[in-house]
N, C-alpha and C positions, 0 to 999 in steps of 0.2 A: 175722571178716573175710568169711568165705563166704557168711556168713547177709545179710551189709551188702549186699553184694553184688548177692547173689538178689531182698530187699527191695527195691533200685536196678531190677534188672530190669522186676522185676513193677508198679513207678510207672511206670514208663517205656510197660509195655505198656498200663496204665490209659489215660496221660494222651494215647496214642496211640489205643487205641481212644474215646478221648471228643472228642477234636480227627475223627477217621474220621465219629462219629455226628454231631458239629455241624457237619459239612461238608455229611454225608447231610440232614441237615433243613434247612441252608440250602438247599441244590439246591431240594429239594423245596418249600421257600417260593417264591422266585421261578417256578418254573416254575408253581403254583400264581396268582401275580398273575400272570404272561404269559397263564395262560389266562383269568384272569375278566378282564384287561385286552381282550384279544382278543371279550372278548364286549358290551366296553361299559361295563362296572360303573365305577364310580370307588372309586381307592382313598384311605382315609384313614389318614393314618401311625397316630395316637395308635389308633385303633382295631385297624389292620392288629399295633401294636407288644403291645397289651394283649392278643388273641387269641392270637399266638404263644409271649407271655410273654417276649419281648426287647424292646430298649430300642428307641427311634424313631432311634437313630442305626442301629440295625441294619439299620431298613425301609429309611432313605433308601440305603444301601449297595444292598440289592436295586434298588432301582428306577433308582441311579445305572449298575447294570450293565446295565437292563433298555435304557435309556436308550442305551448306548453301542452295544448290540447294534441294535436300531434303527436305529442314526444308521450302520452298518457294512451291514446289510441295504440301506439305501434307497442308500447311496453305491455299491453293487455292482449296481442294479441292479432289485432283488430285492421284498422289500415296504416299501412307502412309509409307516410308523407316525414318527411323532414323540411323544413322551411330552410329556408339557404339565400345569402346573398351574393347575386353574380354582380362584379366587375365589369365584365363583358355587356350585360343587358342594363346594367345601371339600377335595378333593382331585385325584389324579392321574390323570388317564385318556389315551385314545390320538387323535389325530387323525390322517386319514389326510392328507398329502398331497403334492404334486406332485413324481413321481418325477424326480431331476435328469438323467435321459439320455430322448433319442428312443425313442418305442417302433418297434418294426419297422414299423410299417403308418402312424406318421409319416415317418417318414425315404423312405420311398416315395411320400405323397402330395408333399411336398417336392419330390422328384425328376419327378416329374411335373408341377408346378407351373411350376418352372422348365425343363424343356422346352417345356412347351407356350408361357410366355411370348415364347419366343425373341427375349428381351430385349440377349443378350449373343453373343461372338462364340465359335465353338464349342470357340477355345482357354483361352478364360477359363471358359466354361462344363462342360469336363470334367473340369478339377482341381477344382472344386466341388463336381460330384457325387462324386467318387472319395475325396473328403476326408470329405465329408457322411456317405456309405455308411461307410469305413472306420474313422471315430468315433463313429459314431451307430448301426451295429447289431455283434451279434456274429458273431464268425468265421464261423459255422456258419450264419448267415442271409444273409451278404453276397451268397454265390452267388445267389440263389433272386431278391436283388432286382437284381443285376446282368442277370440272367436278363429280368427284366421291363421293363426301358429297353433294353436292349440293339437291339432294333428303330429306336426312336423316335429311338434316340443316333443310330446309324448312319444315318438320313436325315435328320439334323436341318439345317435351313436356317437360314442364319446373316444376322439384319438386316441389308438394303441398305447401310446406312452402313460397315459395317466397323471402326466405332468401339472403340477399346478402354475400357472406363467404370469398372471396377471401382476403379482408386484414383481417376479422376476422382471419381467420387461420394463414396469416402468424405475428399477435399479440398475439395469443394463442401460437405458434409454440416457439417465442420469449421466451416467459411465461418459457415453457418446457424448450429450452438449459438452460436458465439464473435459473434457479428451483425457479423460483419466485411464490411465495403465495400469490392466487388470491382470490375475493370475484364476488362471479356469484350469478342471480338472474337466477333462474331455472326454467322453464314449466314442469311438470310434465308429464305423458301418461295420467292422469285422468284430466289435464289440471289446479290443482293445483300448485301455484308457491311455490317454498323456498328460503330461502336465505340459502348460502353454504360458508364457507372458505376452498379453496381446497389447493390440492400441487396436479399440473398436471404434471402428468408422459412421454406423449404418446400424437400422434395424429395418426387416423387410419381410413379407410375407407371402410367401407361395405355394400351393398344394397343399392344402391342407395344416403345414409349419410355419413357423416365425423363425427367422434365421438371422444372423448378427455377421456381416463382413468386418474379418479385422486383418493387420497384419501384424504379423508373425515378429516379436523380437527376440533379437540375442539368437537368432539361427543358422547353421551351414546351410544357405541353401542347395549348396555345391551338391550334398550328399544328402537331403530332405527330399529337394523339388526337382519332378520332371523337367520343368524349363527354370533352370539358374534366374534368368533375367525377368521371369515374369512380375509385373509392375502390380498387377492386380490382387486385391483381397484374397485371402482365404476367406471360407464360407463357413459358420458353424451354427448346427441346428442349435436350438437356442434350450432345446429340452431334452438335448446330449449331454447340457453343459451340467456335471453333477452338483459341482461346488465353484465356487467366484468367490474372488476377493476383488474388489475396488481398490487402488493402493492410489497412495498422496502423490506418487508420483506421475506425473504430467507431461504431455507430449506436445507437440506441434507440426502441423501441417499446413504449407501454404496457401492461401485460398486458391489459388490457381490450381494445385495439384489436390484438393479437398474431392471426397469421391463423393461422385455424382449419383443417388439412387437412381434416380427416373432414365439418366444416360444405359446404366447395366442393367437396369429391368428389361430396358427394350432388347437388350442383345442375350438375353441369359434365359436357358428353357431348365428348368427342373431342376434351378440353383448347382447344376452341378458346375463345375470353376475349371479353369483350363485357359488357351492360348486365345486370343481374337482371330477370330476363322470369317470368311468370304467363302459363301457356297451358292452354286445355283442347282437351280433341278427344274423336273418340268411337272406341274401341278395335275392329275387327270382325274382327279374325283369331281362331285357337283357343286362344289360349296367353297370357293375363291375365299370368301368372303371370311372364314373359318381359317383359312391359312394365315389370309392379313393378320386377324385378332390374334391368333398366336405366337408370328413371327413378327413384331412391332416394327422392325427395320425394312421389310419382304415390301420389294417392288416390282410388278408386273414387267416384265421386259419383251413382251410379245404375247398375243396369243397366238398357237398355232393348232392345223385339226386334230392333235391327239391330246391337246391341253395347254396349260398358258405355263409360259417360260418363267420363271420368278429369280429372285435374287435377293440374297439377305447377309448382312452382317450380324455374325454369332459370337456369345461367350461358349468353351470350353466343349465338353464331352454331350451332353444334353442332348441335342440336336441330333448325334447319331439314335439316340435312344426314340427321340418323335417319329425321323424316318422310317425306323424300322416299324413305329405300331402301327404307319399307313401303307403299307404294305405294298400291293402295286398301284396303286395311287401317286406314288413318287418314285420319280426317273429320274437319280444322282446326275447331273451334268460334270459338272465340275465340285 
């Protein structure tokens, strides 16, 4: 019985120290792929399984951990690997990418983006920074960026209208995916109201407002619009709009004819709406570079010794209003 015993033992301490060892050499496998993973290599099971001299069920174990630890690093913050199987290479390697939280020096331009917009009113606009800041960077960094608005916060000026917009827009915004046909109660620029049934296309944001391109239903244009024919949105400030209804009724518009924002961003100065115009002029200030950024379509078409030739496709009235604030800096060509 003593000897059965002792026999018991000593399996025991065997089958203990061989489970200890294949523990040791798994470690040291994976940590093994993590680093030729980390340098680019791609791994192949049947290869990866025949050198170790374990099954490919083994390998896939390693890399399923390799895998999880990954996907636990990038959710914390930390390094953005995702494990991937390519086709192409026959096996598993790393790509890097896009970490799912702000990095500090986002979350800052952010906060600076939107002060400087001074888009909103500055009670709508501090729970947003405060929320932005305390979601999007760590404990230990919040001070250093609170540190850094903190100026800009405290003198911040709040748009003349006093509008509140934040769930306006994201109920307007609604309006837009869902193409739903709205009825607005309108402030004019001469302070005249109208009442409108729209089909709102778009929401957009420029100079300091958020504006909503829509068109116009149930209208004469014959005896409304300077140009009958024009194809293009109306523009309406978005915090003129007094009162909206959302109505069940529904519109459609073909994707091909679907308004393009990013296409009338580039051609439209100061949202004001009007005919598609081609202008050229000749540039003679120091700063080229300044006209690009604000003419998105503006192509150099020569330089010459009194300044460089430009040429640009425009929306509407706008355009006259730019040229006039650069004064003799711009030579109307055409």
């Amino acid at each position: 019985m003593r000897k059965s015993m002792q026999e018991s033992n000593e399996n025991a301490k065997i089958r203990k120290s061989a489970q200890n060892a294949n523990s040791d050499f798994k470690y040291k496998r994976i940590l093994q792929l993590y680093t030729r993973l980390l340098k680019g290599e791609v791994i192949n099971k049947a290869k990866e399984a025949a050198a170790a001299n374990v099954t490919e069920r083994s390998i896939q174990r390693d890399l399923d951990d390799l895998r999880a630890f990954f996907d636990e690093q990038a959710a914390n913050g930390k390094d953005s690997y995702e494990l991937v199987y390519s086709r192409k290479e026959h096996g598993y390697l790393l790509h890097t990418k896009e970490a799912p939280t702000f990095t500090d020096s986002e979350v800052l331009a952010v906060c600076k983006i939107l002060l400087e917009s001074r888009a909103f009113r500055k009670d709508e606009l501090e729970p947003m920074l405060r929320k932005l800041i305390n979601n999007g960077v760590p404990r230990e960094k919040q001070k250093a960026i609170k540190e850094l608005i903190s100026n800009e916060l405290f003198h911040y000026i709040e748009p003349q209208h006093r509008q509140h917009l934040v769930e306006k827009l994201w109920d307007l915004g609604m309006a837009v995916k869902e193409q739903r046909m709205m009825k607005i109660s309108y402030q004019k620029q001469n302070g005249a109201i109208v009442e409108r049934k729209i089909k709102p296309v778009g929401i957009m944001f420029s100079e300091f407002y958020f504006y909503m391109p829509a068109f116009i239903a149930d209208i004469d244009k014959e005896s409304h619009f300077t140009n009958k024919d024009d194809s293009f949105p109306t523009i309406y400030r978005i915090d003129r709009i007094r009162s909206f209804e959302v109505l069940e009724e529904t519109f459609e518009i073909p994707y091909r004819d679907r308004f393009k924002e990013g296409e009338f961003r580039k051609r439209i100065q100061f949202m004001y709406g009007g005919r598609l115009r081609s202008i050229r002029f000749i540039y003679k200030g120091s700063s080229v570079e300044a006209v690009l950024d604000r003419l998105p379509t503006a192509q150099i078409i020569a330089k010459r010794p009194e300044g460089y030739l430009i040429s640009a496709e425009v929306f509407g009235d706008g355009i006259d209003m730019w040229i006039r604030s650069q004064g003799d800096m711009v030579e109307v060509v055409k």
